[in-house]
N, C-alpha and C positions, 0 to 999 in steps of 0.2 A: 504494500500500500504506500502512495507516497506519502510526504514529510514537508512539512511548511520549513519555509525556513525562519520563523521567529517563532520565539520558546524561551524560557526560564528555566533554572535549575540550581538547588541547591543541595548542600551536604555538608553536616559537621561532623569531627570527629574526638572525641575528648580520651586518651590513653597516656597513664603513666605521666602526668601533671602535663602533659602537654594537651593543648586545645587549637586545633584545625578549621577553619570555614571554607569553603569554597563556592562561590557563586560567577553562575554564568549566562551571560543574556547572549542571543541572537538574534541579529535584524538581515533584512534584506541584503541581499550582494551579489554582483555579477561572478566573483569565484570566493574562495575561502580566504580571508585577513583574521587573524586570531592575533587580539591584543591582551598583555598578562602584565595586569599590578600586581605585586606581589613584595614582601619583605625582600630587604636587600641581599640578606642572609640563605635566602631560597632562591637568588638569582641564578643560582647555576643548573638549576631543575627546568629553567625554563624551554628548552626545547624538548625534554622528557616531555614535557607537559603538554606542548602541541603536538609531540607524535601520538599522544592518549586519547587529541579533541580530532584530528585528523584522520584517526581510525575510522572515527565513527562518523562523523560528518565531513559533507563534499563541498558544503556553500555557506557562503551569509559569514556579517562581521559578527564574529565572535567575541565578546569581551569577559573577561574572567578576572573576578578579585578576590585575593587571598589571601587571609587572614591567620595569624598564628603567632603562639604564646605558649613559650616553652620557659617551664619551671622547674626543670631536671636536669639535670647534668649531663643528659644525652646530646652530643652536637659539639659539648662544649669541653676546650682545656682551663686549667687554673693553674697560672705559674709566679711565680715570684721575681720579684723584678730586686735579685739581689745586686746590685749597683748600688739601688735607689735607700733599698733599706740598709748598707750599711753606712749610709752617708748621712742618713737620718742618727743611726745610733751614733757616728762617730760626734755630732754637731751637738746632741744632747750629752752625753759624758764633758766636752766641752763644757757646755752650760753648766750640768752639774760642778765640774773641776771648779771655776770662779765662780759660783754663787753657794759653795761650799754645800750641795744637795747631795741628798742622796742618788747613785746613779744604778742603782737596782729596774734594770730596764728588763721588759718581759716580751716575749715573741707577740704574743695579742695586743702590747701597745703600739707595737713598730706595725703589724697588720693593717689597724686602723686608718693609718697617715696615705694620703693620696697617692696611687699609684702605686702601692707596694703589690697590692695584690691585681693580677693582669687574669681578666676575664676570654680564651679564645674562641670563637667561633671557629668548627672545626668544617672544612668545605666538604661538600658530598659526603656529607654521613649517611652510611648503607641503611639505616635504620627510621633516621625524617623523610628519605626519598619513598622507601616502601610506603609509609605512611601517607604522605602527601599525593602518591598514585593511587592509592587506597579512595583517599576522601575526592580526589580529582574525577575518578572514575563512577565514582557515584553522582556525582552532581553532573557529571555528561550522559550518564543512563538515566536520570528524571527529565536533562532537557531534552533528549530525543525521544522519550516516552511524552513529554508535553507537547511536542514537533507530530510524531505522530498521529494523536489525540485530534490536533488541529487539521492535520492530514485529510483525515478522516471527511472532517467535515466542510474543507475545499472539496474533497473528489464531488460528494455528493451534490454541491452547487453545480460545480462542476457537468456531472453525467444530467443534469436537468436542463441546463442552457445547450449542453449536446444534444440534445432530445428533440428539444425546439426547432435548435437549427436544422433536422433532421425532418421532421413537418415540414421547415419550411422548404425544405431542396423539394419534398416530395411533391410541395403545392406547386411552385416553380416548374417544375417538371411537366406536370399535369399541362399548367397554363401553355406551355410551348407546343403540347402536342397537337393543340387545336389552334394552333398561328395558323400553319399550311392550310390546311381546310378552310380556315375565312378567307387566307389571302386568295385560296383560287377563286371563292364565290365571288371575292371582291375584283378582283385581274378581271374577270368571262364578264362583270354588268358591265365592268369599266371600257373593254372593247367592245361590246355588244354597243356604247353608247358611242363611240367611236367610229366604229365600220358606217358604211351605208348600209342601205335595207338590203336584207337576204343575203349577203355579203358573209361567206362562212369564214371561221376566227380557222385559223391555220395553229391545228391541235400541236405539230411538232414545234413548233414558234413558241407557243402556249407553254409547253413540257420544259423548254427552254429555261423559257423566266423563273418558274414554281421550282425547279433545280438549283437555279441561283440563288433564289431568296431562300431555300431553305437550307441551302449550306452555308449562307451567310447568318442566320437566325439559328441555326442549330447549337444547342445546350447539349447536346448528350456529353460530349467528351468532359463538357466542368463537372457536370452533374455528378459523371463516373468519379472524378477525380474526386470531388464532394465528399463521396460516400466511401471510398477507401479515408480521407484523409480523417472523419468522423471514426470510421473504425480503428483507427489506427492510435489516435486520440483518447480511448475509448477502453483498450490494450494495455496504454501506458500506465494507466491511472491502475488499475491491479499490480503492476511490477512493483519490487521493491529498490528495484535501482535509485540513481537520479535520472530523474527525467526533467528535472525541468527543462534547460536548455534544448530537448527534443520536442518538446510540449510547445515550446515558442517557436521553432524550426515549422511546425507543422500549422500554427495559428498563422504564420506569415502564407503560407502555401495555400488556407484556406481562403484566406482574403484576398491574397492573388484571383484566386478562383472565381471567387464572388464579384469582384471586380470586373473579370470578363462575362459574367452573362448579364452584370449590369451594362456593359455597352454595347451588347447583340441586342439588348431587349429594345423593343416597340410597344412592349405592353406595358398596360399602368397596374396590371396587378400581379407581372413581373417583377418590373421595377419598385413596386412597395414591399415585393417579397423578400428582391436584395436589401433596402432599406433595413428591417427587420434581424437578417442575417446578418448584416455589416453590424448594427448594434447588438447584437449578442458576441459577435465575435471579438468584438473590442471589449466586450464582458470577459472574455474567456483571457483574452490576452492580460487584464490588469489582474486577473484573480492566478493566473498563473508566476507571475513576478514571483507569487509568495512560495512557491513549490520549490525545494531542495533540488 
């Protein structure tokens, strides 16, 4: 079934003091742009992260923001910045030495003073990557179940305005088939009023014209092309592929189509029938944009 290309999707994930969000929109797009805010410290995730959203989706700008708050010591080193802290104690014994202090200095006071203790973020740690694929991938299986969901309920508009247009090639059809037949009553009064009296109409002259105008007036080959292009249309909408960009291949083809038996036609309930069909088909075309 196909897939809208706009959708929502969310997923948290809270393990081991750490806390995950993942949210992801998509809107309309002529191919796939996947854009990722995400913490600085997760920066290096970031093309894991579109081969995860690129699996499963083919279209539309994707925007994903990522959220995370790590209270564990997973990810991270804690080193000591021994330079810093012996420069600190050597400046205090100092101070003790001339202010005649005691200089009974303990590892937890030197701790405290700025910079002694060096907090690392550790890159690609095998353990936030699982996780962050974990919570990524969930939040891309709600938006193409909400993608789907929507699917759904284009195809059905969808297979309705096909339907129509499908009436109306039929009524089209019909109305052509009875051009020929007026135009010959119409042709025989018109030289009937033409000849002098008794004056016989010269039937191969006759067979002539009614040839001409009806291969000039003749709809069969749109018609045909019509009703493959409707089924075909028709086809798509069951697959599970992307079809959009085939969906609008074939709306172009259709309105080609319609185009030319709007300027064979002479009739007015021809020509209102193209009317009809040109504006559904431009229905078909803006509700398909939204198709993956």
């Amino acid at each position: 079934m196909i897939k809208s290309m706009t959708g929502y999707g969310k997923s948290t994930l809270e393990i081991n003091s750490r806390k995950y969000q993942v949210e992801i929109k998509s809107l309309n797009h002529r191919y796939l742009d996947i854009s990722i805010r995400m913490p600085k410290q997760l920066s290096y995730l970031e093309e894991t992260i579109k081969q995860q959203i690129s699996s499963k989706i083919s279209r539309g700008k994707i925007d994903v923001f990522i959220s995370w708050e790590n209270n564990s010591i997973e990810g991270r080193t804690i080193k000591i910045n021994t330079a810093l802290a012996k420069a600190y104690i050597e400046e205090l014994r100092k101070l003790a030495e001339e202010e005649n202090l005691s200089d009974n200095i303990e590892v937890n006071d030197i701790a405290r003073y700025p910079d002694v203790l060096i907090v690392q973020e550790n890159q690609e740690d095998e353990t936030i990557k699982n996780e962050i694929i974990e919570v990524v991938n969930k939040a891309v299986n709600n938006l193409v179940e909400m993608k789907q969901n929507e699917g759904i309920k284009i195809a059905e508009d969808l297979q309705k305005r096909l339907d129509y247009i499908q009436e109306e090639v039929n009524k089209v059809k019909e109305f052509s088939t009875g051009l020929i037949n007026e135009y010959i009553v119409k042709l025989e009064e018109r030289i009937k009023e033409l000849l002098p009296n008794n004056q016989e109409i010269d039937k191969n002259r006759l067979m002539q014209e009614i040839v001409i105008y009806a291969d000039k007036c003749s709809i069969e080959e749109e018609v045909t092309r019509l009703n493959s292009h409707i089924g075909q249309f028709k086809e798509f909408l069951k697959s599970d592929e992307t079809v959009g960009k085939k969906l609008d291949f074939i709306i172009q083809e259709m309105n080609r189509e319609t185009n030319t038996i709007g300027s064979k036609s002479n009739n007015l309930n021809i020509t209102n029938g193209v009317i009809d069909m040109k504006t559904e088909i431009e229905n078909l075309r803006e509700q398909v944009q939204n198709i993956e």
